[in-house]
Biopython code that builds the backbone (N, CA, C, O; Angstrom):
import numpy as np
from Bio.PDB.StructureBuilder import StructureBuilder

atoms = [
    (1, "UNK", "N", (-107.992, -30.662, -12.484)),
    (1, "UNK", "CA", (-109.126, -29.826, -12.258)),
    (1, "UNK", "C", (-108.696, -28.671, -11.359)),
    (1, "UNK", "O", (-108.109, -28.805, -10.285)),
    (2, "UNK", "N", (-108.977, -27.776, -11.800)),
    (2, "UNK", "CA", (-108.479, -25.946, -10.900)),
    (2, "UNK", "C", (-109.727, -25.938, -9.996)),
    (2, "UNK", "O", (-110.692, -26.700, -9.936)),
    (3, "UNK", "N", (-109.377, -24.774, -9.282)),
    (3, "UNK", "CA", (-110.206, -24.589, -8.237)),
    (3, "UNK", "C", (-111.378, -25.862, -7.199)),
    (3, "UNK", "O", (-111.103, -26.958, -6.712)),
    (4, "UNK", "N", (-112.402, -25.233, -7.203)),
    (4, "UNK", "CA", (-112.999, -26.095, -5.603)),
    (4, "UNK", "C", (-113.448, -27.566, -6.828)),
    (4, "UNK", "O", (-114.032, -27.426, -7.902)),
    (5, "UNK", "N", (-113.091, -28.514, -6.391)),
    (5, "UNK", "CA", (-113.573, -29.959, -7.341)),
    (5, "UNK", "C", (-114.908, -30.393, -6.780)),
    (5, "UNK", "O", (-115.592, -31.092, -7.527)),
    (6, "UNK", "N", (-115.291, -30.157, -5.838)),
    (6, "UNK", "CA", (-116.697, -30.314, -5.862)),
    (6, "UNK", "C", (-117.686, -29.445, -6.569)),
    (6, "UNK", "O", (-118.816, -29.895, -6.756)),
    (7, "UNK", "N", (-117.448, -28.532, -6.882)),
    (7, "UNK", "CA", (-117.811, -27.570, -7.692)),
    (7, "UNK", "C", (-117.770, -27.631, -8.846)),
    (7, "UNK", "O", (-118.670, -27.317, -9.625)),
    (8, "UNK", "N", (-116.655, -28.067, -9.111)),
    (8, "UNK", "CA", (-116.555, -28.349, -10.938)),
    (8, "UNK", "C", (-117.249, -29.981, -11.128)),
    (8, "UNK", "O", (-118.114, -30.233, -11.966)),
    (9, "UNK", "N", (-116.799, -30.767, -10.379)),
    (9, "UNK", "CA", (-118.283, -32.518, -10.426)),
    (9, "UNK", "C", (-119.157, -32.126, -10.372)),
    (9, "UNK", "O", (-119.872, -32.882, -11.030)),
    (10, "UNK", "N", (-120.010, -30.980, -9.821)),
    (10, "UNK", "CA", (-121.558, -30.727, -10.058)),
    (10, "UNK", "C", (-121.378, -30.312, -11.263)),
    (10, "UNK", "O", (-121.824, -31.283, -11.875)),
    (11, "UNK", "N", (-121.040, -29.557, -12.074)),
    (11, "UNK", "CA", (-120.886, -29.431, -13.544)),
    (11, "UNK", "C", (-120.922, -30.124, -14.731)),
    (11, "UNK", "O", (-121.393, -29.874, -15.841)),
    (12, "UNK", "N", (-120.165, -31.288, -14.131)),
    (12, "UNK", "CA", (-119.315, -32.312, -14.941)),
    (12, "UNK", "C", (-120.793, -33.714, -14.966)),
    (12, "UNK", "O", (-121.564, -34.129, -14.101)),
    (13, "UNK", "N", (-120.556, -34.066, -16.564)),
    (13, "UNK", "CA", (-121.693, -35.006, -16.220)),
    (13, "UNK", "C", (-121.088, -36.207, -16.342)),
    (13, "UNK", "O", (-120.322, -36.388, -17.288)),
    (14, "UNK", "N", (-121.353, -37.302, -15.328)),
    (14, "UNK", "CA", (-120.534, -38.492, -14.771)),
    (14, "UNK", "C", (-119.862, -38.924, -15.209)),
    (14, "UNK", "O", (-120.074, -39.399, -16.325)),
    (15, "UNK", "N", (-118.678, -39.022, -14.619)),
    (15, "UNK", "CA", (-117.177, -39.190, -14.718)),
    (15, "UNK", "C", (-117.089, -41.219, -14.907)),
    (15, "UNK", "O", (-116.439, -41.899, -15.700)),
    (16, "UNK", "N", (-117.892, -41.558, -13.979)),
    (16, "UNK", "CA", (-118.000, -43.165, -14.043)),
    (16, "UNK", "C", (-116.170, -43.569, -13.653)),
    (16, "UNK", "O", (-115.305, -43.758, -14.508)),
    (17, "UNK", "N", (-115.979, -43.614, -12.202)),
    (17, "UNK", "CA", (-115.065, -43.496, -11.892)),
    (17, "UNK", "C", (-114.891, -44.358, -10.893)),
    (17, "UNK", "O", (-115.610, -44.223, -9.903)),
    (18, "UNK", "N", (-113.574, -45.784, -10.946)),
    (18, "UNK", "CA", (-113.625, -46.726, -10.309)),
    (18, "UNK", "C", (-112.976, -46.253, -9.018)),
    (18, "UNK", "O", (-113.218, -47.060, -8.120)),
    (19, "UNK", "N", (-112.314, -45.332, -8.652)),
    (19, "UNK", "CA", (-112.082, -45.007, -7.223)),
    (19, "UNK", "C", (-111.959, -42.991, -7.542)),
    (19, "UNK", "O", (-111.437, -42.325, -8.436)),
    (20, "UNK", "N", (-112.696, -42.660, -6.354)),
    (20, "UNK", "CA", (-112.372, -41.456, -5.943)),
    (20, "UNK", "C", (-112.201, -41.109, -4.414)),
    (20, "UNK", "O", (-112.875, -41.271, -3.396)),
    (21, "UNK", "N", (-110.614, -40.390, -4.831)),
    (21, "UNK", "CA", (-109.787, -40.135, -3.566)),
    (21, "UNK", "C", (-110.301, -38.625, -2.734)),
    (21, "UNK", "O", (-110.165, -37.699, -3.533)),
    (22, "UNK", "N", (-110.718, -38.243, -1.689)),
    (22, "UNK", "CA", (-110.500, -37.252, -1.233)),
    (22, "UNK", "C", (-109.400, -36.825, 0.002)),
    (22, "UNK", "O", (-109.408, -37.384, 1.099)),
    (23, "UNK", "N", (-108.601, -35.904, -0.315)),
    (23, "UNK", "CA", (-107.944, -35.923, 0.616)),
    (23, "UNK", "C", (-107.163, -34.113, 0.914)),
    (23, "UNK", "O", (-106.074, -33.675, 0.544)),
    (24, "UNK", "N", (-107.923, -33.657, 1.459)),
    (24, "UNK", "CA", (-108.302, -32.530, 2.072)),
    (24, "UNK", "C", (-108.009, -31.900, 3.052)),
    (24, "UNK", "O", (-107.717, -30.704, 3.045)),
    (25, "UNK", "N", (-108.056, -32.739, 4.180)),
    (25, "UNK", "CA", (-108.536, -32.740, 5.848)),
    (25, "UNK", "C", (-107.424, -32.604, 6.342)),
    (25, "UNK", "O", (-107.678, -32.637, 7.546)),
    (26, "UNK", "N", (-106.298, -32.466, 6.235)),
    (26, "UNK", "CA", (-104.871, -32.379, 7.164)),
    (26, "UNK", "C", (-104.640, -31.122, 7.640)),
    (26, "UNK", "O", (-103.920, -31.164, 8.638)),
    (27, "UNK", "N", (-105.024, -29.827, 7.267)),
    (27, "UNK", "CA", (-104.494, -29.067, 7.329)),
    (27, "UNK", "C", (-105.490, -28.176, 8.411)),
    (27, "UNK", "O", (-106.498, -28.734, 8.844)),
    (28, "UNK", "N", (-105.131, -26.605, 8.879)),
    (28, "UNK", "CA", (-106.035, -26.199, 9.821)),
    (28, "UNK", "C", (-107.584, -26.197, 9.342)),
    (28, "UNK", "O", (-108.629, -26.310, 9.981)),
    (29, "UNK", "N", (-107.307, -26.020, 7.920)),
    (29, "UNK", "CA", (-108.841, -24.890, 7.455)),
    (29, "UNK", "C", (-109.272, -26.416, 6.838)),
    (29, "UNK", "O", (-108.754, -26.818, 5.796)),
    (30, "UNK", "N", (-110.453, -27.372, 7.719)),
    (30, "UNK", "CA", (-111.889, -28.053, 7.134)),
    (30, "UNK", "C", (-112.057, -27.895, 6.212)),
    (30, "UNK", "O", (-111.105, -27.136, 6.030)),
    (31, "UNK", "N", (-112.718, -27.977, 4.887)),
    (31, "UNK", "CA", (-113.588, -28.122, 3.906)),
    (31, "UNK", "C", (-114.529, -28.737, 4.108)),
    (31, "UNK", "O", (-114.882, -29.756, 3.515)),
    (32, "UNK", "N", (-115.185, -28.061, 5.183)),
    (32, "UNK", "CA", (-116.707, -29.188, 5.523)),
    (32, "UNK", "C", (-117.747, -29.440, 4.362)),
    (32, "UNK", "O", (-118.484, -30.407, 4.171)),
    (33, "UNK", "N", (-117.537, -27.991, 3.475)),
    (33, "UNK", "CA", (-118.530, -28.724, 2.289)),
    (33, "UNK", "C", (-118.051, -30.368, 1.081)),
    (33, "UNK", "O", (-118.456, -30.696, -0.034)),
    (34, "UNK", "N", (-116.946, -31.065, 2.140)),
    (34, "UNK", "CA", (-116.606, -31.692, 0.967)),
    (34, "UNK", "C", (-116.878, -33.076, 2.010)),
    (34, "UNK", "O", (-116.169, -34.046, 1.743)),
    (35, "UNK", "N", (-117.954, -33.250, 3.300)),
    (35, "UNK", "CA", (-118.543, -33.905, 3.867)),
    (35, "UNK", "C", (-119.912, -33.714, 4.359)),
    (35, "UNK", "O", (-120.404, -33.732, 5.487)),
    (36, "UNK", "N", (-120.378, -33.527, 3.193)),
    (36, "UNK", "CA", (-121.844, -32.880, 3.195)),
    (36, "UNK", "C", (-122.674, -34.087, 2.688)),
    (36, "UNK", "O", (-121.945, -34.779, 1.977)),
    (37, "UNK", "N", (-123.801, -34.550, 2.776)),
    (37, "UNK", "CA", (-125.092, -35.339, 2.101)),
    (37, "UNK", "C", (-124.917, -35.051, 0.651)),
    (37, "UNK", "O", (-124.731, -35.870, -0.249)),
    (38, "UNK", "N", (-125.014, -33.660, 0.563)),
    (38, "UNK", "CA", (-124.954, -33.306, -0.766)),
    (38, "UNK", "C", (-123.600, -33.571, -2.074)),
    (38, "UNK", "O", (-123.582, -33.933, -3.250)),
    (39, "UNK", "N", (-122.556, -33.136, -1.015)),
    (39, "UNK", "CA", (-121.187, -33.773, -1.743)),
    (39, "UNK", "C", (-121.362, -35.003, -1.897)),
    (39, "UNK", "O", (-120.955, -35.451, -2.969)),
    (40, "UNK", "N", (-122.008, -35.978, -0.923)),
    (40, "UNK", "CA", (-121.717, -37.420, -1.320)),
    (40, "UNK", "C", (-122.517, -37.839, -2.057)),
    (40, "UNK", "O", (-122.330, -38.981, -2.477)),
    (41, "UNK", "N", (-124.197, -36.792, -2.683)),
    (41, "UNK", "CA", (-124.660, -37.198, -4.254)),
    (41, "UNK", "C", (-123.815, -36.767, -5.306)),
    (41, "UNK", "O", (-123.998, -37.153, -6.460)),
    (42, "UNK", "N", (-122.914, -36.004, -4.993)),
    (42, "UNK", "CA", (-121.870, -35.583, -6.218)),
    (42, "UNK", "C", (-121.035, -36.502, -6.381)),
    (42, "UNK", "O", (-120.811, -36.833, -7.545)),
    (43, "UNK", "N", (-120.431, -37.088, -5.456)),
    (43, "UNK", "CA", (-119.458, -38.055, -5.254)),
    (43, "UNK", "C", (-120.277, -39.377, -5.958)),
    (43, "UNK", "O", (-119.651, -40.032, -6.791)),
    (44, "UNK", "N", (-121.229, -39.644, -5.730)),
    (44, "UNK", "CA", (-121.817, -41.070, -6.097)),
    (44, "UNK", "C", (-122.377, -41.326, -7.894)),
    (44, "UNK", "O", (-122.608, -42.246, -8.679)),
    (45, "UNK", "N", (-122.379, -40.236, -7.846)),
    (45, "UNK", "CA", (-122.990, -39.808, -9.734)),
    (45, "UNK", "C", (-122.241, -39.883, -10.371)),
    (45, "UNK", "O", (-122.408, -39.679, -11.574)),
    (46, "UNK", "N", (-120.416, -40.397, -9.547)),
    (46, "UNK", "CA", (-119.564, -39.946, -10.549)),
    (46, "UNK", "C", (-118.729, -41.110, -10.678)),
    (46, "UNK", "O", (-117.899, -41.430, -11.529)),
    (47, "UNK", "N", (-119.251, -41.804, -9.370)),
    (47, "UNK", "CA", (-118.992, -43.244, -9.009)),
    (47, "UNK", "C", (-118.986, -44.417, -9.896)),
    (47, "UNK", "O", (-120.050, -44.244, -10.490)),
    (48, "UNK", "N", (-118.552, -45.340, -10.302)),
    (48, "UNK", "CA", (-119.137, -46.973, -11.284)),
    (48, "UNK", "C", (-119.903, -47.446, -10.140)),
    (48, "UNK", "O", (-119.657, -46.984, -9.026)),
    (49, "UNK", "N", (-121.049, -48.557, -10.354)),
    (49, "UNK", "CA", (-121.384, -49.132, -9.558)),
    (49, "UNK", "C", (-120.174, -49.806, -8.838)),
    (49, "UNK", "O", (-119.534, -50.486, -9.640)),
    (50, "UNK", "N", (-119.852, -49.820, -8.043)),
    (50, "UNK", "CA", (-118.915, -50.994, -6.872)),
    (50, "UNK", "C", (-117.602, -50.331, -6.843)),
    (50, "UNK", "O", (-116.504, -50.874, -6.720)),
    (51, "UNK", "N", (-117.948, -48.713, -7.012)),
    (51, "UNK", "CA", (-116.625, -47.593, -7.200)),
    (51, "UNK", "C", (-116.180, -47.629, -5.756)),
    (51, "UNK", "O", (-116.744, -48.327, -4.913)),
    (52, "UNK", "N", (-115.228, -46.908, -5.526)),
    (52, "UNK", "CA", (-114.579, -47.049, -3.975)),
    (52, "UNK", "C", (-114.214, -45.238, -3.931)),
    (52, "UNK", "O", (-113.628, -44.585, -4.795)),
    (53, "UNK", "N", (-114.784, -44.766, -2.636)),
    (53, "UNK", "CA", (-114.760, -43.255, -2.168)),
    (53, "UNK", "C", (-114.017, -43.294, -1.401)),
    (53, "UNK", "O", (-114.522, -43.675, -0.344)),
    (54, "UNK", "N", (-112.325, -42.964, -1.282)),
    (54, "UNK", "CA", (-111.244, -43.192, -0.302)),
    (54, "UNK", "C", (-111.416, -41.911, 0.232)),
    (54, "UNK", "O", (-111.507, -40.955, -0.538)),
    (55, "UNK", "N", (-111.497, -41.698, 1.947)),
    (55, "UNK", "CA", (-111.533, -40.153, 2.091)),
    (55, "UNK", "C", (-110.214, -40.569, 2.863)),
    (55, "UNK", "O", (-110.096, -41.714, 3.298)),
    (56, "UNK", "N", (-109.059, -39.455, 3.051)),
    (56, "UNK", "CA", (-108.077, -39.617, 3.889)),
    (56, "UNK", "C", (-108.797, -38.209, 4.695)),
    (56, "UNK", "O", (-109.018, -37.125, 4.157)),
    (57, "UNK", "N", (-109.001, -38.480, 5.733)),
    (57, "UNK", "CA", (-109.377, -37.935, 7.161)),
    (57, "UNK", "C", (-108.355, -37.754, 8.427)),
    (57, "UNK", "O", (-108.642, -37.943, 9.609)),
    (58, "UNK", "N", (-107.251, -37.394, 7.960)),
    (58, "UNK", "CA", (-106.212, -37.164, 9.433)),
    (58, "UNK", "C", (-106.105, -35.794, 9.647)),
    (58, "UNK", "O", (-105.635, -35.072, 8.769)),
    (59, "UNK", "N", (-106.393, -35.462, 10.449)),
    (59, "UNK", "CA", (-106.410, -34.258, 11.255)),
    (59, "UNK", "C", (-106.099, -33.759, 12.520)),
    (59, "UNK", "O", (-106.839, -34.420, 13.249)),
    (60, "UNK", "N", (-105.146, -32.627, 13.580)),
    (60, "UNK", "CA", (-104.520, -33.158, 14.142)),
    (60, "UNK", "C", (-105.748, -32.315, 15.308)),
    (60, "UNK", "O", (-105.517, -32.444, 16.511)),
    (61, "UNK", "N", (-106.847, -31.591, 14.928)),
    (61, "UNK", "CA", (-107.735, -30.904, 15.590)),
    (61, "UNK", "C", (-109.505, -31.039, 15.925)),
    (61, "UNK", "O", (-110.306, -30.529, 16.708)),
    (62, "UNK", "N", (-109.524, -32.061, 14.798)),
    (62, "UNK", "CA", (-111.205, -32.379, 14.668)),
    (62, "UNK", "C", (-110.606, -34.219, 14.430)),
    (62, "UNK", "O", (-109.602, -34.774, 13.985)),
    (63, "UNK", "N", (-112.127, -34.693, 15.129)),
    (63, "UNK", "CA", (-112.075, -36.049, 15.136)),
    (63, "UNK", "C", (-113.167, -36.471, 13.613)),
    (63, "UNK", "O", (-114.382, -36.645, 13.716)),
    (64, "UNK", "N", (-112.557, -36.548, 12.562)),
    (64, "UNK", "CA", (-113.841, -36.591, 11.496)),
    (64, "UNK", "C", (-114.706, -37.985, 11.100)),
    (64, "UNK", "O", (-115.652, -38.263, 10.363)),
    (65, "UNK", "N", (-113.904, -38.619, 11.935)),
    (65, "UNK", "CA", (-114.249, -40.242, 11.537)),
    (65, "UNK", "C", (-115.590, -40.359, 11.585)),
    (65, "UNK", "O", (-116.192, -40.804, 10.607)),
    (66, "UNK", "N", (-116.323, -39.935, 12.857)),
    (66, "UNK", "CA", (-117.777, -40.049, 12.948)),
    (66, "UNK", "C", (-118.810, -39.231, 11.677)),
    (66, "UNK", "O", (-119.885, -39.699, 11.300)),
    (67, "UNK", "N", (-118.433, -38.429, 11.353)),
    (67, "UNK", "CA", (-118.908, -37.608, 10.117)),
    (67, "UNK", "C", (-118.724, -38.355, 9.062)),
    (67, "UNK", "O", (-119.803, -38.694, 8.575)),
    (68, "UNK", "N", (-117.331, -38.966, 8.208)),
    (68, "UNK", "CA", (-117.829, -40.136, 7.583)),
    (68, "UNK", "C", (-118.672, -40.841, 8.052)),
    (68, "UNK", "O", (-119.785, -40.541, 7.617)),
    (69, "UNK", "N", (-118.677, -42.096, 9.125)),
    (69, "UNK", "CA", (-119.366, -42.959, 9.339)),
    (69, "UNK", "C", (-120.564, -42.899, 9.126)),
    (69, "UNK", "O", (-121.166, -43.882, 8.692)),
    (70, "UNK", "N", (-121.299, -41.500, 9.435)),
    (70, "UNK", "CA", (-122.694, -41.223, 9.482)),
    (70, "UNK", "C", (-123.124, -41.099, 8.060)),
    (70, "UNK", "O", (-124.261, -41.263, 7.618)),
    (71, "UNK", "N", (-121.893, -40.743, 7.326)),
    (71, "UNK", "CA", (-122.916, -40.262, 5.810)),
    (71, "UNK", "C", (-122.599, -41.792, 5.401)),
    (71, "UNK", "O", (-123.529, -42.596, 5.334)),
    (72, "UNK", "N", (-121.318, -42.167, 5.138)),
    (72, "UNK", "CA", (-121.378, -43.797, 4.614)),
    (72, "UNK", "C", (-122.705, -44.619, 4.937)),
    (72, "UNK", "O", (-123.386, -45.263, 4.139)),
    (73, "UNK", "N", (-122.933, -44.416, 6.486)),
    (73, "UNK", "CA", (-124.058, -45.253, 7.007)),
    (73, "UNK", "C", (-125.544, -45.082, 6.215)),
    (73, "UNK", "O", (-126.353, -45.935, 5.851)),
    (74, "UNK", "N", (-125.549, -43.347, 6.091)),
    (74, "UNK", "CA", (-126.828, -42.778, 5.161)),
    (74, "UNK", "C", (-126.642, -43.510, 3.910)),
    (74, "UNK", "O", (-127.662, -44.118, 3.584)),
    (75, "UNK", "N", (-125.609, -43.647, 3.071)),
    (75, "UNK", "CA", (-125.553, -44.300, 1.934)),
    (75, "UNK", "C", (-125.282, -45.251, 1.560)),
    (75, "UNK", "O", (-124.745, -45.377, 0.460)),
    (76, "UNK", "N", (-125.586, -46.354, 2.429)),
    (76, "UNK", "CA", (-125.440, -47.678, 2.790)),
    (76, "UNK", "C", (-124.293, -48.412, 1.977)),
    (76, "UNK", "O", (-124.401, -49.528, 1.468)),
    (77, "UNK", "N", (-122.922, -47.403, 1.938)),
    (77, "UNK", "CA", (-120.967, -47.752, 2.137)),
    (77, "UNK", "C", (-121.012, -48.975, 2.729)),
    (77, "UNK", "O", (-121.487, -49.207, 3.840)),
    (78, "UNK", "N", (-120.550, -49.701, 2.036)),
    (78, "UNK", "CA", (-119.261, -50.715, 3.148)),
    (78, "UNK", "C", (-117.875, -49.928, 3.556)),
    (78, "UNK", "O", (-117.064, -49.462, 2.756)),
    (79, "UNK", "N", (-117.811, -49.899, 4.719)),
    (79, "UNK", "CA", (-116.169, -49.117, 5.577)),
    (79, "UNK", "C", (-115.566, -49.924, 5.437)),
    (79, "UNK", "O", (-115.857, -51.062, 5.067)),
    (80, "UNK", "N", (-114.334, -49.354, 5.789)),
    (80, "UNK", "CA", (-112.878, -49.970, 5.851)),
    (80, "UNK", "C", (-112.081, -48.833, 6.361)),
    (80, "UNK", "O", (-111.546, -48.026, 5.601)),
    (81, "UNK", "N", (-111.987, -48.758, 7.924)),
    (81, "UNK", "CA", (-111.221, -47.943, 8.496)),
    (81, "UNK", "C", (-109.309, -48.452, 8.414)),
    (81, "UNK", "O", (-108.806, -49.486, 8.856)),
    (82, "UNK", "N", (-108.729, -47.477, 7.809)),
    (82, "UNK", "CA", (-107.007, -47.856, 7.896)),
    (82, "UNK", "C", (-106.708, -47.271, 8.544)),
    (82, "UNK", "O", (-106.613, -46.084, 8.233)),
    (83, "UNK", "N", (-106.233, -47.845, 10.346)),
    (83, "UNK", "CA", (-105.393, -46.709, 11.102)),
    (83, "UNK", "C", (-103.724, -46.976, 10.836)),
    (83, "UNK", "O", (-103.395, -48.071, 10.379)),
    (84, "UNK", "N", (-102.812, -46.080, 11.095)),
    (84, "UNK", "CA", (-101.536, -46.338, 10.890)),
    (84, "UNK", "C", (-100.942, -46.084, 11.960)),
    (84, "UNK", "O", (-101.096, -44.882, 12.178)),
    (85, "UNK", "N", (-100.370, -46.537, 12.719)),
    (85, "UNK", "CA", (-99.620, -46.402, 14.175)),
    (85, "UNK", "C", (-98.173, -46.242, 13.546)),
    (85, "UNK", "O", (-97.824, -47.094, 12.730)),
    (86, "UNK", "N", (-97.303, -45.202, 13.870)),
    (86, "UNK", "CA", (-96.353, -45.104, 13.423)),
    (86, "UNK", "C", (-95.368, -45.603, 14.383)),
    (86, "UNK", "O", (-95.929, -45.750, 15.469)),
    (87, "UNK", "N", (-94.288, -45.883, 14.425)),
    (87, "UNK", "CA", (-92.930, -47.141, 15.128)),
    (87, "UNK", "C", (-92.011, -45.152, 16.077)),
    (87, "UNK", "O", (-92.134, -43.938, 15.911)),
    (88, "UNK", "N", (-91.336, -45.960, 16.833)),
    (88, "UNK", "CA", (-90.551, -45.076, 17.780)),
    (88, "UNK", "C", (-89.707, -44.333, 16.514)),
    (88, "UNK", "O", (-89.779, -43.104, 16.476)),
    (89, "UNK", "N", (-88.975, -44.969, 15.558)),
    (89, "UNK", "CA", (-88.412, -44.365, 14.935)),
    (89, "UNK", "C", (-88.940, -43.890, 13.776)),
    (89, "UNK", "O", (-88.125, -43.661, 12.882)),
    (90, "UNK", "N", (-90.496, -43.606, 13.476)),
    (90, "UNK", "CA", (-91.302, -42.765, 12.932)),
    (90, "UNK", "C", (-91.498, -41.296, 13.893)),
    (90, "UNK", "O", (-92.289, -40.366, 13.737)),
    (91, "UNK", "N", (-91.005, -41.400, 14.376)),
    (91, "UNK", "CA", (-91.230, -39.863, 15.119)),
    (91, "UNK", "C", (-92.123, -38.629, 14.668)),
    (91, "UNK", "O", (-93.038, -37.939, 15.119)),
    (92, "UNK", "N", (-91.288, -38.748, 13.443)),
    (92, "UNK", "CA", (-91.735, -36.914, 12.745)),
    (92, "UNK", "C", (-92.615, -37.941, 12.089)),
    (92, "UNK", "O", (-92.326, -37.111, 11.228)),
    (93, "UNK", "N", (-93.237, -38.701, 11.696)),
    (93, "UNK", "CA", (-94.237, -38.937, 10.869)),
    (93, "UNK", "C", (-96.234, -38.450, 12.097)),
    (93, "UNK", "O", (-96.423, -38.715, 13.284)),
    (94, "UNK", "N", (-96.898, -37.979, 11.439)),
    (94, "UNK", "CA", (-97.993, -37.679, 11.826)),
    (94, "UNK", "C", (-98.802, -38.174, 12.032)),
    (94, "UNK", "O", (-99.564, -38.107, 11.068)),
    (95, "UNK", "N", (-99.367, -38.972, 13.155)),
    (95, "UNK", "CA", (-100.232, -39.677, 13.235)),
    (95, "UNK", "C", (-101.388, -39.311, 12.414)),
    (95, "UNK", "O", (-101.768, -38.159, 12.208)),
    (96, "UNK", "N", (-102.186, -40.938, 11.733)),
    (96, "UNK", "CA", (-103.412, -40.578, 11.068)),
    (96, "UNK", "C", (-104.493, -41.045, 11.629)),
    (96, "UNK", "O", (-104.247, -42.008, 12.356)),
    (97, "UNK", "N", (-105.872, -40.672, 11.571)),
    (97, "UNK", "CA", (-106.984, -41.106, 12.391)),
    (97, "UNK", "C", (-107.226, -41.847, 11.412)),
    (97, "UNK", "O", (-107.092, -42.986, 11.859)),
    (98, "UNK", "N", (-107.547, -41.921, 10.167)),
    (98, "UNK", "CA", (-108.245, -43.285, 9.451)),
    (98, "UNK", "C", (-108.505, -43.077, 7.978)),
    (98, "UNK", "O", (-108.542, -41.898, 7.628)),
    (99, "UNK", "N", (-108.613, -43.600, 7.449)),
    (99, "UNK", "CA", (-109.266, -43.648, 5.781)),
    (99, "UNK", "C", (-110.444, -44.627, 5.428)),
    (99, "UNK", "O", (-110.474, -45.755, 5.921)),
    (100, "UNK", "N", (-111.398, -44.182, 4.579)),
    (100, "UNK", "CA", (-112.390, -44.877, 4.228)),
    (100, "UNK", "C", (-112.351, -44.918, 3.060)),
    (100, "UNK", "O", (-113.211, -45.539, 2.436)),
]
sb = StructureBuilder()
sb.init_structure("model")
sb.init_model(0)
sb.init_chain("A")
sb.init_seg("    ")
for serial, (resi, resn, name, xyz) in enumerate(atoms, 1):
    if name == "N":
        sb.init_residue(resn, " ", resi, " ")
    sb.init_atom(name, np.array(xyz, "f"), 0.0, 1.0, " ", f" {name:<3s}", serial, name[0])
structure = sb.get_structure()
């Protein structure tokens, strides 16, 4: 899919999709519209019932975890936070805040 994918799923009529990955958030520039109420009726229309919405959320400037939590919570998600602590000789690897 080219350009903004939330944009083209409002288009698209349901995908019926056993996992959808987002993963966005690493870099300076947010895509806050892709943690919106509204993204997550796009996200859910496109969903199977008992689909799984993986967001990878590591960022080395905004804490986003609570912004999931709150919309999961609105859309009554089961979480599953994955933190990854990286080892002394992970060095250059980037710490991640979490995935849902």
């Amino acid at each position: 899919m080219l350009g903004d994918a939330r944009l083209s799923m409002e288009r698209e009529p349901p995908q019926h999709f056993d996992l959808l990955a987002l993963d966005a958030f690493s870099s300076d520039a947010i895509p806050v519209h892709l943690l919106t109420r509204e993204a997550f009726d796009v996200y859910e229309r496109h969903l199977n019932p008992g689909g799984i919405l993986a967001i990878h959320i590591s960022n080395q400037y905004l804490d986003l975890e609570p912004v999931v939590v709150n919309l999961a919570r609105q859309f009554k998600y089961k979480l599953a936070l994955i933190d990854y602590e990286e080892t002394e000789e992970e060095w250059w690897v980037i710490p991640r805040r979490g995935c849902f």
